[in-house]
N, CA, C and O atoms as CSV, one atom per row, in Angstrom:
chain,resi,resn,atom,element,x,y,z
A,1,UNK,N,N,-5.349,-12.124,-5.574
A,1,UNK,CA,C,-4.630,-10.922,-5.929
A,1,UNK,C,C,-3.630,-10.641,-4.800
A,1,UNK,O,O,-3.940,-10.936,-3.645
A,2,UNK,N,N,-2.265,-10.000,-5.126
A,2,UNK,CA,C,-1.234,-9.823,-4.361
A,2,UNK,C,C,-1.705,-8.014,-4.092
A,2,UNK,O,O,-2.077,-7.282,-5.009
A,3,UNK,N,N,-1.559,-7.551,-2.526
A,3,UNK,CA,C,-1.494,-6.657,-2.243
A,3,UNK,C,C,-0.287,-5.843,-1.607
A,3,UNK,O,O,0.466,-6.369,-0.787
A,4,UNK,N,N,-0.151,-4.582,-2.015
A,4,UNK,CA,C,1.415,-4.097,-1.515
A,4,UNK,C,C,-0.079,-2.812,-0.752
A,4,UNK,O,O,-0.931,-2.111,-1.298
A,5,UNK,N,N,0.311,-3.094,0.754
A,5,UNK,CA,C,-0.517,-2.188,1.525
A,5,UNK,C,C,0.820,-0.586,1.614
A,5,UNK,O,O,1.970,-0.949,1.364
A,6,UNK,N,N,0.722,0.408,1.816
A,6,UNK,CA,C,1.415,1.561,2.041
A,6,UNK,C,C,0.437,2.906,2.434
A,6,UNK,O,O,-0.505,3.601,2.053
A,7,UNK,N,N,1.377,2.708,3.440
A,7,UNK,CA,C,1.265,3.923,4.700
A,7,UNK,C,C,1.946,4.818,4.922
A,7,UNK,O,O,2.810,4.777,4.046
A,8,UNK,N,N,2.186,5.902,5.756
A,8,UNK,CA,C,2.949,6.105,6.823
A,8,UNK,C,C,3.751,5.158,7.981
A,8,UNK,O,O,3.273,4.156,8.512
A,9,UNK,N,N,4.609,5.527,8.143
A,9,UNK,CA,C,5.271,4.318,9.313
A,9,UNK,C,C,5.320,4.662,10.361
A,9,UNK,O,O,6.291,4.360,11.056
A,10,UNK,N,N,4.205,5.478,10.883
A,10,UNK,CA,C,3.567,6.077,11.995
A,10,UNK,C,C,2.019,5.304,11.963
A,10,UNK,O,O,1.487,5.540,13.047
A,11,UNK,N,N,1.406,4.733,11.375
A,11,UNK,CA,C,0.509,4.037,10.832
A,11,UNK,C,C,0.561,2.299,10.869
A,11,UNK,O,O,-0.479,1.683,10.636
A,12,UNK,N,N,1.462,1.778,11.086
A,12,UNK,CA,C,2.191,1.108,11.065
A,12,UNK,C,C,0.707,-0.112,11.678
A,12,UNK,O,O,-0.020,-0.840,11.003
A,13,UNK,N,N,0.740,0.080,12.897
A,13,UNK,CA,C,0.394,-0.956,13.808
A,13,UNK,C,C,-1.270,-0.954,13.046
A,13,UNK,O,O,-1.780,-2.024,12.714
A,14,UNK,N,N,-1.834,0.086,12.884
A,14,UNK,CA,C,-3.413,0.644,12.287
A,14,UNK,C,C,-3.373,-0.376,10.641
A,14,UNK,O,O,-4.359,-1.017,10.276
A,15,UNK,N,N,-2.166,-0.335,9.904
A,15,UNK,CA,C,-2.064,-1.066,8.947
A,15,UNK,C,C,-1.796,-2.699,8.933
A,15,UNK,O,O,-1.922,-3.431,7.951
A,16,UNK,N,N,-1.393,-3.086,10.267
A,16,UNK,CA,C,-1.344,-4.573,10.675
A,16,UNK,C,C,-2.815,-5.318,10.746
A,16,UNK,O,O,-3.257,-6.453,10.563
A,17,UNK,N,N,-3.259,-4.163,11.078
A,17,UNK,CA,C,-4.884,-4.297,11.565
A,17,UNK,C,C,-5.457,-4.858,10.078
A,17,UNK,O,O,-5.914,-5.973,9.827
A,18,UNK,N,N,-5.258,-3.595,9.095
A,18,UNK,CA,C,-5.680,-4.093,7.769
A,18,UNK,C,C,-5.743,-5.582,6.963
A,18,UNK,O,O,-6.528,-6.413,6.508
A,19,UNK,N,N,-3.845,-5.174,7.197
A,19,UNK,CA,C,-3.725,-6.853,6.546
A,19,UNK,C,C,-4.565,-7.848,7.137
A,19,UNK,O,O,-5.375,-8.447,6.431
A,20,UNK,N,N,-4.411,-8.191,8.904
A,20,UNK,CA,C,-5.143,-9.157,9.394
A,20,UNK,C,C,-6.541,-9.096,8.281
A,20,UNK,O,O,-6.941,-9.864,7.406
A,21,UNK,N,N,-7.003,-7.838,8.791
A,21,UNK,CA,C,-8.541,-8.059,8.007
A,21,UNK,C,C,-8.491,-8.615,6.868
A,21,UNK,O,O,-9.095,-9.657,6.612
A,22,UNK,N,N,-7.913,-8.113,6.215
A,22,UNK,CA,C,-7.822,-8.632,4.576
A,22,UNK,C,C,-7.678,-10.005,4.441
A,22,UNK,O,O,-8.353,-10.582,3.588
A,23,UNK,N,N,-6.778,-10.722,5.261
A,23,UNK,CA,C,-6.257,-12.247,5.152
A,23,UNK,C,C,-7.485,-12.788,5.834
A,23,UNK,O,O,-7.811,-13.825,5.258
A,24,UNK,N,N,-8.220,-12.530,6.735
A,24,UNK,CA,C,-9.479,-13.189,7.678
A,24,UNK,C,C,-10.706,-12.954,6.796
A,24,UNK,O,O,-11.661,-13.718,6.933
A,25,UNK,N,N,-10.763,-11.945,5.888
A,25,UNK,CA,C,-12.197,-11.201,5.120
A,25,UNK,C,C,-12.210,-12.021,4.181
A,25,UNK,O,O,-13.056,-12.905,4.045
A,26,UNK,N,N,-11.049,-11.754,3.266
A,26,UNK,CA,C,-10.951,-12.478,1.555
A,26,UNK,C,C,-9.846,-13.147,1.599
A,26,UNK,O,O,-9.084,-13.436,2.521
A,27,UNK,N,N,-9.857,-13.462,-0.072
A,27,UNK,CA,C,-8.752,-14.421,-0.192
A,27,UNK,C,C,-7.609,-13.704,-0.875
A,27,UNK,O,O,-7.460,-14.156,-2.010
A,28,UNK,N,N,-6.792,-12.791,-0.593
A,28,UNK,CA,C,-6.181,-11.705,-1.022
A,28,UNK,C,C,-5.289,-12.316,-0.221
A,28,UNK,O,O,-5.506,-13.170,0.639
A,29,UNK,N,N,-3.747,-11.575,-0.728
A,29,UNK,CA,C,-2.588,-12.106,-0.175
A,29,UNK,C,C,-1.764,-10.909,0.198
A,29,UNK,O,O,-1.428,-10.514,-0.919
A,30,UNK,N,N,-1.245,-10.112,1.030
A,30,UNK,CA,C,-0.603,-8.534,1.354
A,30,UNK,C,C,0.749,-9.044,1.658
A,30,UNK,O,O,1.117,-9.821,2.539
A,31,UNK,N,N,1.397,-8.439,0.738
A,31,UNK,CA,C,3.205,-8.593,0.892
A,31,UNK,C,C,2.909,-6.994,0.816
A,31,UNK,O,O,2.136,-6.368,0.091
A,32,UNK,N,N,4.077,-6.439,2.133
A,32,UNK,CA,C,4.587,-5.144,2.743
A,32,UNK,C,C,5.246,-5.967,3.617
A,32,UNK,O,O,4.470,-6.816,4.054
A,33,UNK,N,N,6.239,-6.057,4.007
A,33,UNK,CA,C,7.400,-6.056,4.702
A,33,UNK,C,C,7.315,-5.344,5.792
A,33,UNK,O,O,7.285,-6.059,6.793
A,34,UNK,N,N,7.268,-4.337,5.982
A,34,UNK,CA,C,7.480,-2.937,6.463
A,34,UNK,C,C,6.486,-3.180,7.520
A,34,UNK,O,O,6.800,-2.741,8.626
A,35,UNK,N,N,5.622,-3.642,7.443
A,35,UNK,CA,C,4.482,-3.687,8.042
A,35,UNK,C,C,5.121,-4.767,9.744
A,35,UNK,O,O,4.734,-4.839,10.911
A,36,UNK,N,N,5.980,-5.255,9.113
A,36,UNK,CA,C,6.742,-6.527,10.362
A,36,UNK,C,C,8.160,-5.662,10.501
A,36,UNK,O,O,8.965,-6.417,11.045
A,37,UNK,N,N,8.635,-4.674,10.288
A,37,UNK,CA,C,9.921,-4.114,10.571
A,37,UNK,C,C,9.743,-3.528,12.434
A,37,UNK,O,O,8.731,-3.211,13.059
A,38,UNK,N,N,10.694,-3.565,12.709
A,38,UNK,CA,C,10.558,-3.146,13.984
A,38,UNK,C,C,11.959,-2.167,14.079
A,38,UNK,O,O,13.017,-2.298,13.464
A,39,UNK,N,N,11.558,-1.133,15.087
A,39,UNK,CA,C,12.495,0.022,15.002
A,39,UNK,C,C,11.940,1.104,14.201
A,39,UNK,O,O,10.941,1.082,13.482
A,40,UNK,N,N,13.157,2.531,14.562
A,40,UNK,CA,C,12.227,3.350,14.054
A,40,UNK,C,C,12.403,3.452,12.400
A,40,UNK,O,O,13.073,2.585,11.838
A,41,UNK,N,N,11.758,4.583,11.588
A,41,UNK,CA,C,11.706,4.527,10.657
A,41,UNK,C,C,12.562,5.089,10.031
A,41,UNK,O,O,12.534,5.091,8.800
A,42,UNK,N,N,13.538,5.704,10.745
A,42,UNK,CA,C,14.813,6.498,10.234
A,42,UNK,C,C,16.035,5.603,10.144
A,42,UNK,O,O,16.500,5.530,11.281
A,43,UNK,N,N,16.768,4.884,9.282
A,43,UNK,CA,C,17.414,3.855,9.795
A,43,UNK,C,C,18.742,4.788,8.896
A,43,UNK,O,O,18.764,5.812,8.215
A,44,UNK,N,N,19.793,3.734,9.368
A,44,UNK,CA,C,21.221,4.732,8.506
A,44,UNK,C,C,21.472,4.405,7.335
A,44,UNK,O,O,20.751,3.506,6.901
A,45,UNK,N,N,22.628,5.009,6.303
A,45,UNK,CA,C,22.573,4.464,5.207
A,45,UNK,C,C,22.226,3.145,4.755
A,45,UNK,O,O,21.353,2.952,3.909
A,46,UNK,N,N,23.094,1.962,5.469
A,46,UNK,CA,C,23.164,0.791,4.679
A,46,UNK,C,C,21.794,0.099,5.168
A,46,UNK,O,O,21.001,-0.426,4.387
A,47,UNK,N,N,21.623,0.164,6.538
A,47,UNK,CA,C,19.970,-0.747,6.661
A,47,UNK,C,C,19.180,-0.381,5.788
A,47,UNK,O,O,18.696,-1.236,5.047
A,48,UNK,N,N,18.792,1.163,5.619
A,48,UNK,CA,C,18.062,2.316,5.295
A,48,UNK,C,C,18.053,1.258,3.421
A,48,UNK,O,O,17.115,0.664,2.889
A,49,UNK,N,N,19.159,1.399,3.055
A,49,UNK,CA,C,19.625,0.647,1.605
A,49,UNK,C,C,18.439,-1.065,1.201
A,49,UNK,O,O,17.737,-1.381,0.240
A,50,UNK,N,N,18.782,-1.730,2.513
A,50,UNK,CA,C,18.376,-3.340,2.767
A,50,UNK,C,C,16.594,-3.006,2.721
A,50,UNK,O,O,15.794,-3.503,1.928
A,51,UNK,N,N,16.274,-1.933,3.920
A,51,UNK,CA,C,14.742,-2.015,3.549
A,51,UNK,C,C,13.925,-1.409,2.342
A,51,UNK,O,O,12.804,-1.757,1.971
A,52,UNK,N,N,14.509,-0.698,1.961
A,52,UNK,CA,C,13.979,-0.224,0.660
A,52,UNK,C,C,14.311,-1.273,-0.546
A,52,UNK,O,O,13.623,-1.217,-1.565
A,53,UNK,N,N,15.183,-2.065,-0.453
A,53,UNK,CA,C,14.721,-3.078,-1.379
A,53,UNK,C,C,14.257,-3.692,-1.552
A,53,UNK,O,O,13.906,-4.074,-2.669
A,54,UNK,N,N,13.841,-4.399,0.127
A,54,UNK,CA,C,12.981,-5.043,-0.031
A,54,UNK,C,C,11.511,-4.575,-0.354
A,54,UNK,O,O,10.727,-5.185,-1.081
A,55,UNK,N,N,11.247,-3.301,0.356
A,55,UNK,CA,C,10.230,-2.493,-0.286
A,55,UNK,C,C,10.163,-2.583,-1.427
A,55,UNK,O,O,8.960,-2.822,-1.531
A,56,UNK,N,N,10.634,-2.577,-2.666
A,56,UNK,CA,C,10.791,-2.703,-4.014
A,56,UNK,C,C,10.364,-3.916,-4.177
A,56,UNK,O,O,9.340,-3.943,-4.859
A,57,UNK,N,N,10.772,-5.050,-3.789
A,57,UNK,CA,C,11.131,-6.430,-4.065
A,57,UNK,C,C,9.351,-6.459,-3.896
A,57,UNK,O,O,8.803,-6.387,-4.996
A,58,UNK,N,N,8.481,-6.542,-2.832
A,58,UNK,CA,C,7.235,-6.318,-2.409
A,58,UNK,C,C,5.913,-5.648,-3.635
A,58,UNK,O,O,4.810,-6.005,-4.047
A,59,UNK,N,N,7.026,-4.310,-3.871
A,59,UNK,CA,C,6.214,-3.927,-5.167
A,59,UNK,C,C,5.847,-4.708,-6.391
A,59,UNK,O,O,4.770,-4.821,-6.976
A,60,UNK,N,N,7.143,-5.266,-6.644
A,60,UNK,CA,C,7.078,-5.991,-7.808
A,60,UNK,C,C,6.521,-6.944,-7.805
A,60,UNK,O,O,6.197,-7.467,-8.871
A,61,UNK,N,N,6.176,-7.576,-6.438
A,61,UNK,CA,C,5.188,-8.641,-6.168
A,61,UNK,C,C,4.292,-8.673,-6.362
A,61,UNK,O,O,3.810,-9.688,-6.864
A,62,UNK,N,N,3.398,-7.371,-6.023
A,62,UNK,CA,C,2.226,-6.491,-6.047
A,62,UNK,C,C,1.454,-6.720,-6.905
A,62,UNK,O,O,1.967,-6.402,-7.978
A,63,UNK,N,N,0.322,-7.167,-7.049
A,63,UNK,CA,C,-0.285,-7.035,-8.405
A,63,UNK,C,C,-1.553,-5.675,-8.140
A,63,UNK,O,O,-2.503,-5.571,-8.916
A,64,UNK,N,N,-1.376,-4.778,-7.022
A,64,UNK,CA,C,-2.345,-3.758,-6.995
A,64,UNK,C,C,-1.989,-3.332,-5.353
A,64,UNK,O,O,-1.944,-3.989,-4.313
A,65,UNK,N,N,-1.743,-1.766,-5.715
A,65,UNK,CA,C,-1.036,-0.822,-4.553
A,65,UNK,C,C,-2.499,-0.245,-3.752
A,65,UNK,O,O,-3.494,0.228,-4.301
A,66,UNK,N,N,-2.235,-0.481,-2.126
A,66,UNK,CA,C,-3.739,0.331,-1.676
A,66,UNK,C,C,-2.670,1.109,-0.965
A,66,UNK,O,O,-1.665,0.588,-0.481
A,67,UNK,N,N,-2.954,2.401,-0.934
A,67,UNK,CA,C,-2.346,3.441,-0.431
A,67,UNK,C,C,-3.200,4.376,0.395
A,67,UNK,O,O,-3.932,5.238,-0.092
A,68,UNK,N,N,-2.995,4.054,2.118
A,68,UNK,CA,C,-3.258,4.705,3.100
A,68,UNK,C,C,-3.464,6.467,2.964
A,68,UNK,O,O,-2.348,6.986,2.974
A,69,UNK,N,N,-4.197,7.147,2.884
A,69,UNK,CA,C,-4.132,8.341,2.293
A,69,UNK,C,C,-4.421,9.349,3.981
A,69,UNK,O,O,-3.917,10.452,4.191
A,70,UNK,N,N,-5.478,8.473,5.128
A,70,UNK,CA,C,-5.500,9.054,5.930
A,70,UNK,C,C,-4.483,9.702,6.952
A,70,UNK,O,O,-5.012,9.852,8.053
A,71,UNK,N,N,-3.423,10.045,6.905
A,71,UNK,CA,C,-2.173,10.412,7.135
A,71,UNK,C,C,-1.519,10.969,6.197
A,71,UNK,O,O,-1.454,10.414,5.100
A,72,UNK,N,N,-0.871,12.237,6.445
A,72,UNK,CA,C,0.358,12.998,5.321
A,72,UNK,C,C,1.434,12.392,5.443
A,72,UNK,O,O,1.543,11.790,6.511
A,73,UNK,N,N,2.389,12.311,4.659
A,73,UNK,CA,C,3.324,11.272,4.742
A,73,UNK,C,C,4.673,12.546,4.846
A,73,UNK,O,O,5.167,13.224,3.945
A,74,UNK,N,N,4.959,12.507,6.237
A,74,UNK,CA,C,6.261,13.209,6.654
A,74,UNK,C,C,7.633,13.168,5.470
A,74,UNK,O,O,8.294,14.001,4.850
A,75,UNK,N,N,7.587,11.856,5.586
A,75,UNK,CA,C,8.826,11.245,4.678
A,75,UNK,C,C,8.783,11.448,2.889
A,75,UNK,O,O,9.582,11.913,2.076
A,76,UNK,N,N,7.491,10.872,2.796
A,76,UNK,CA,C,7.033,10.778,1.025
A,76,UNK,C,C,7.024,9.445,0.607
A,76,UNK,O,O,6.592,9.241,-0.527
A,77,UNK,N,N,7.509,8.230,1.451
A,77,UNK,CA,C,7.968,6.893,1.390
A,77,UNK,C,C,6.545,6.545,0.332
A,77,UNK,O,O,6.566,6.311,-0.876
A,78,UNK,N,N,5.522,6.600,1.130
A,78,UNK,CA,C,4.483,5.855,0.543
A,78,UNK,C,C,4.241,6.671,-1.033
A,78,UNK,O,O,3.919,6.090,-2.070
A,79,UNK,N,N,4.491,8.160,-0.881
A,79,UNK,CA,C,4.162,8.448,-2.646
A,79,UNK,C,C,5.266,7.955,-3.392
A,79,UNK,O,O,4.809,7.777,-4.521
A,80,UNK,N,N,6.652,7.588,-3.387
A,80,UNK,CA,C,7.788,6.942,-3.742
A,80,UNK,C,C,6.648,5.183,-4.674
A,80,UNK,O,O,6.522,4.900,-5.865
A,81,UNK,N,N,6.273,4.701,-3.820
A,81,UNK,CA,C,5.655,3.637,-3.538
A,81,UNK,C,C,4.725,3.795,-4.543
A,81,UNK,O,O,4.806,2.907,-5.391
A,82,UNK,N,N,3.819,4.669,-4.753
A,82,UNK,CA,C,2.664,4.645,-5.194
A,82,UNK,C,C,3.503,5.340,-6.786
A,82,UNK,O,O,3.291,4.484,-7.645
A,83,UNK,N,N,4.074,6.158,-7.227
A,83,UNK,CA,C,4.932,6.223,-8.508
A,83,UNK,C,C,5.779,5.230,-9.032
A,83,UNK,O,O,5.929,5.130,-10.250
A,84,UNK,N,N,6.667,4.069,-7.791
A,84,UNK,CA,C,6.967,3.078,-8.667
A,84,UNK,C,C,5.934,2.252,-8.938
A,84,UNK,O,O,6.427,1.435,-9.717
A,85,UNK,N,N,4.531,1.898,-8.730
A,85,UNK,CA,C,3.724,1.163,-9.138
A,85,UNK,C,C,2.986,1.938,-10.592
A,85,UNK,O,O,2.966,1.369,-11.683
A,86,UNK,N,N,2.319,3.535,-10.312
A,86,UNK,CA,C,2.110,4.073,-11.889
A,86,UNK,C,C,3.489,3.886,-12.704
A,86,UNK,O,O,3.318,4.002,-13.917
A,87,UNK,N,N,4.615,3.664,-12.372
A,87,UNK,CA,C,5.252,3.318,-13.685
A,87,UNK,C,C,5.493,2.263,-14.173
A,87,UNK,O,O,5.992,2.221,-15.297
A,88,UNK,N,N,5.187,1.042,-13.420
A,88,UNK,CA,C,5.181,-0.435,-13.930
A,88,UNK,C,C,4.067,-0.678,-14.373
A,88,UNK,O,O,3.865,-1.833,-14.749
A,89,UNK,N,N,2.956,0.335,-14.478
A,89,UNK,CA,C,1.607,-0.106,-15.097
A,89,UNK,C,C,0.643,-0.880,-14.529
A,89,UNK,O,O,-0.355,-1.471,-14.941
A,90,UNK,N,N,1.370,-0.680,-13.131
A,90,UNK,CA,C,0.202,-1.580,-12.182
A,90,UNK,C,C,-0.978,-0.330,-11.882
A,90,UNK,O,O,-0.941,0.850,-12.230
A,91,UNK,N,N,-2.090,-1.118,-11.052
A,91,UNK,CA,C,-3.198,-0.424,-10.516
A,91,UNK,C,C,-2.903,0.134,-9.411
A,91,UNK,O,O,-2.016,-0.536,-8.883
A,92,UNK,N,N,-3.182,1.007,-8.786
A,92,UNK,CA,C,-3.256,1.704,-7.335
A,92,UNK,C,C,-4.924,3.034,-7.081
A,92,UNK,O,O,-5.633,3.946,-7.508
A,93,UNK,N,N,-4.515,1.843,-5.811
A,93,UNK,CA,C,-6.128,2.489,-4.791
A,93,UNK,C,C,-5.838,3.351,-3.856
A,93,UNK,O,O,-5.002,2.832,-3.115
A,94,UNK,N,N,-6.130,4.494,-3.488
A,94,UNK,CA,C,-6.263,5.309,-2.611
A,94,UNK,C,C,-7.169,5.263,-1.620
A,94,UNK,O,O,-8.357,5.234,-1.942
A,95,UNK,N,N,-6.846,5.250,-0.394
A,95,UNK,CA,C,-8.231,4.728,0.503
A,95,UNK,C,C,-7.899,6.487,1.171
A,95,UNK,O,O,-6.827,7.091,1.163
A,96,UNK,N,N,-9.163,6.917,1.668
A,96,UNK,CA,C,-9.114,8.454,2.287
A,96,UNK,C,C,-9.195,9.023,1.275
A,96,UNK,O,O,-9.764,8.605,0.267
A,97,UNK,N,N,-8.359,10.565,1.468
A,97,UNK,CA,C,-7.968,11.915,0.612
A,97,UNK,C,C,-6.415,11.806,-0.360
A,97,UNK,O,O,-5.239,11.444,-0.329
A,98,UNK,N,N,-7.317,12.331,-1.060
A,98,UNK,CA,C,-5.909,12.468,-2.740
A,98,UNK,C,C,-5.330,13.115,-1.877
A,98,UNK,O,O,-6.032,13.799,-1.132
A,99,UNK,N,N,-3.187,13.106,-1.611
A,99,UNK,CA,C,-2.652,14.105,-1.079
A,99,UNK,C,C,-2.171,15.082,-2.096
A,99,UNK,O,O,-2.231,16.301,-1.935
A,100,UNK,N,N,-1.668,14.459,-3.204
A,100,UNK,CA,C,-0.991,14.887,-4.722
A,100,UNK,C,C,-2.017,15.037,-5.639
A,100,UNK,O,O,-3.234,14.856,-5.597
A,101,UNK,N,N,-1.104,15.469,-6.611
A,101,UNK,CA,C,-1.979,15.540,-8.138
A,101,UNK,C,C,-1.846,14.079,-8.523
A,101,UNK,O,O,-2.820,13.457,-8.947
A,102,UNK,N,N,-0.828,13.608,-8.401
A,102,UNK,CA,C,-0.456,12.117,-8.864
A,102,UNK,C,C,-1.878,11.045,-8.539
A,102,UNK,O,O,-2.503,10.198,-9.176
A,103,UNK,N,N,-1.939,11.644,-7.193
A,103,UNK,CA,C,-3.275,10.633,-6.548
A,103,UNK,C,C,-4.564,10.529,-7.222
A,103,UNK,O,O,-5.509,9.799,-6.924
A,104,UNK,N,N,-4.441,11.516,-8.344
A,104,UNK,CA,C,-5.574,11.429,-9.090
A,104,UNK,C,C,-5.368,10.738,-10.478
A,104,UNK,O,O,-6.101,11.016,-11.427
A,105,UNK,N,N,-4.446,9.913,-10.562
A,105,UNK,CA,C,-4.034,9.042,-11.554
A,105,UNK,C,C,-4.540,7.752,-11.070
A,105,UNK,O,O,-4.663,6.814,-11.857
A,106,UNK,N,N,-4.848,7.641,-9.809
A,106,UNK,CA,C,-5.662,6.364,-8.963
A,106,UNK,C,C,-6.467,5.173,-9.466
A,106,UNK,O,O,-7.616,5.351,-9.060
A,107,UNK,N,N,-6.403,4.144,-10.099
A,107,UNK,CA,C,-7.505,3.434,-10.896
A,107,UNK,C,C,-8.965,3.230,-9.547
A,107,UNK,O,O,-10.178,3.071,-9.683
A,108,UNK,N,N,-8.050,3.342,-8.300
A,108,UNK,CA,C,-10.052,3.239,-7.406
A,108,UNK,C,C,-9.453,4.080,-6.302
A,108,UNK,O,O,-8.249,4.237,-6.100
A,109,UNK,N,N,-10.412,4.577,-5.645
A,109,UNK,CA,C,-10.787,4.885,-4.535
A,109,UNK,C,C,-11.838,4.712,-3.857
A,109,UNK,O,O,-12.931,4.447,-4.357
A,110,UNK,N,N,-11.520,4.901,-2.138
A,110,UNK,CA,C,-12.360,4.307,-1.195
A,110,UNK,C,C,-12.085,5.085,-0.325
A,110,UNK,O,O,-10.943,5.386,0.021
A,111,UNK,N,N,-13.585,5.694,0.338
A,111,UNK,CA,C,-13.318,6.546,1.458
A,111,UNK,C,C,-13.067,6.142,2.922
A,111,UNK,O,O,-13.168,6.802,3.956
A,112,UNK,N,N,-12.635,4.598,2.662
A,112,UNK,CA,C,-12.383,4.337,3.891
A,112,UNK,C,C,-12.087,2.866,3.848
A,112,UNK,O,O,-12.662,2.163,3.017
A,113,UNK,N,N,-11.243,2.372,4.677
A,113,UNK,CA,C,-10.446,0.770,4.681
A,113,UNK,C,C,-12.101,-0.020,4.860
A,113,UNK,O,O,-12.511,-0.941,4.153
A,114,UNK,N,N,-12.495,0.328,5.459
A,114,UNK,CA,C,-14.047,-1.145,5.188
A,114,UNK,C,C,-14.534,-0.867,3.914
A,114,UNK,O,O,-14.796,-1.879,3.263
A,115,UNK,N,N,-14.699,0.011,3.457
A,115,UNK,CA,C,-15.498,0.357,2.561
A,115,UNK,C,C,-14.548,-0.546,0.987
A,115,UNK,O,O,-15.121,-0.951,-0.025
A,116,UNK,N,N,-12.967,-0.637,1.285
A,116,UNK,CA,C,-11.809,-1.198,0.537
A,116,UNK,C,C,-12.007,-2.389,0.787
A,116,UNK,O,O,-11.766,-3.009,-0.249
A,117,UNK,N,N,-12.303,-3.047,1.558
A,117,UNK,CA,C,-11.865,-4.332,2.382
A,117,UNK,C,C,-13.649,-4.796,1.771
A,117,UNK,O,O,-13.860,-5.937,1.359
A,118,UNK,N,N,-14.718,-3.783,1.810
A,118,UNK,CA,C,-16.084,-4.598,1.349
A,118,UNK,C,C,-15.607,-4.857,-0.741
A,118,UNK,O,O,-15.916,-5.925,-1.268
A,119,UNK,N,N,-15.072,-4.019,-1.369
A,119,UNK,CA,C,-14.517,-4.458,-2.841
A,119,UNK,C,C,-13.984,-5.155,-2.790
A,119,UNK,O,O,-14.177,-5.916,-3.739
A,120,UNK,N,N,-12.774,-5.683,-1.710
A,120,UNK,CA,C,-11.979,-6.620,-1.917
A,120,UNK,C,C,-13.211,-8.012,-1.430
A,120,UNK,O,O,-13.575,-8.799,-2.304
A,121,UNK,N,N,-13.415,-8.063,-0.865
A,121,UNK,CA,C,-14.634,-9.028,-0.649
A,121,UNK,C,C,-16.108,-9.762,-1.727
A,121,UNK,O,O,-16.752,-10.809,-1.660
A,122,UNK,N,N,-16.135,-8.623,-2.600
A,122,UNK,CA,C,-16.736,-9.033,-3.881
A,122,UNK,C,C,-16.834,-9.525,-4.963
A,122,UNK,O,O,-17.621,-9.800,-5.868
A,123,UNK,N,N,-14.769,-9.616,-4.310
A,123,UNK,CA,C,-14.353,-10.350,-5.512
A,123,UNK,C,C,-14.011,-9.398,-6.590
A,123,UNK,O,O,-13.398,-9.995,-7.475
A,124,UNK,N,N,-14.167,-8.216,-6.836
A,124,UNK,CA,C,-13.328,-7.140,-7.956
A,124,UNK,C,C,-12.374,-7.577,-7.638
A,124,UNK,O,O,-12.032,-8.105,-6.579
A,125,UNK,N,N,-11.649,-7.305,-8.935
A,125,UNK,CA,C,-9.918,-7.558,-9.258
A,125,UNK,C,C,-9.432,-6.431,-9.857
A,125,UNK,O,O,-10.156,-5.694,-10.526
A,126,UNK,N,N,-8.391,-6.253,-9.695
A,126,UNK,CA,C,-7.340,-5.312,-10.618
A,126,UNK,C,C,-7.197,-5.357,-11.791
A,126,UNK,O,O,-6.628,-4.436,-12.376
A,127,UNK,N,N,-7.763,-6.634,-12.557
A,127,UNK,CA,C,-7.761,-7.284,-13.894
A,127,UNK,C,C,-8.668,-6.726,-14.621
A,127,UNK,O,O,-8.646,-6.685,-15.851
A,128,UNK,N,N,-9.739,-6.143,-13.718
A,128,UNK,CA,C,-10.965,-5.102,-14.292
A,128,UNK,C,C,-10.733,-3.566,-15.078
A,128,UNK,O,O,-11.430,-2.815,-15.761
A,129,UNK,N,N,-9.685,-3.579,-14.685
A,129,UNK,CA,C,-8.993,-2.251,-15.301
A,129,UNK,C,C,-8.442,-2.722,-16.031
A,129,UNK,O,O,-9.170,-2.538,-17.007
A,130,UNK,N,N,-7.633,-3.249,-16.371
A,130,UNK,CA,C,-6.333,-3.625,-17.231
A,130,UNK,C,C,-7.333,-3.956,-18.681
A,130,UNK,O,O,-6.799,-4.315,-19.731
């Protein structure tokens, strides 16, 4: 299964951590980009333009969104993230606290990245919903 991890980009380095785990735990594959961007998170129009597509480009890769919930998201980047995936009909996981109403449209939750990282390890799929 393809994973699109999303955070905060204050979270950033805490979410590197993840992926590692994920790629060392199971056999799961995490495309986020963002996660290898360097600099801050405010960039100007046209970069600002380049990373968000690729952000997109990532989504569409995605076959199931885990969305960092332990952090409020200053920006909104990651709920952006987590609405273009409910509208392509993909799955999305919430790890932590619902911040939105949206977050309760969630196909899983997990109160915590091990506790995510022990499902992803069992072998559940996203295909279980669908």
């Amino acid at each position: 299964m393809t994973l699109y991890l999303s955070a905060t980009y204050a979270r950033q380095a805490a979410m590197r951590e993840i992926r590692q785990r994920i790629h060392a735990e199971t056999r799961h594959r995490v495309v986020a980009s963002w996660l290898d961007q360097i600099g801050p998170a405010k960039l100007g129009p046209v970069p600002g333009q380049r990373v968000a597509r690729q952000d997109i480009r990532d989504l569409l890769d995605a076959s199931l969104l885990m969305l960092d919930g332990l952090e409020p998201s200053p920006t909104g980047g990651k709920h952006f993230e987590h609405g273009y995936m409910c509208a392509l009909g993909r799955p999305v996981g919430i790890v932590g606290p619902v911040e939105s109403v949206f977050g309760h449209l969630a196909d899983f939750e997990w109160p915590s990245w091990d506790e995510a990282i022990a499902w992803l390890r069992s072998g559940s799929t996203a295909q279980e919903i669908a």
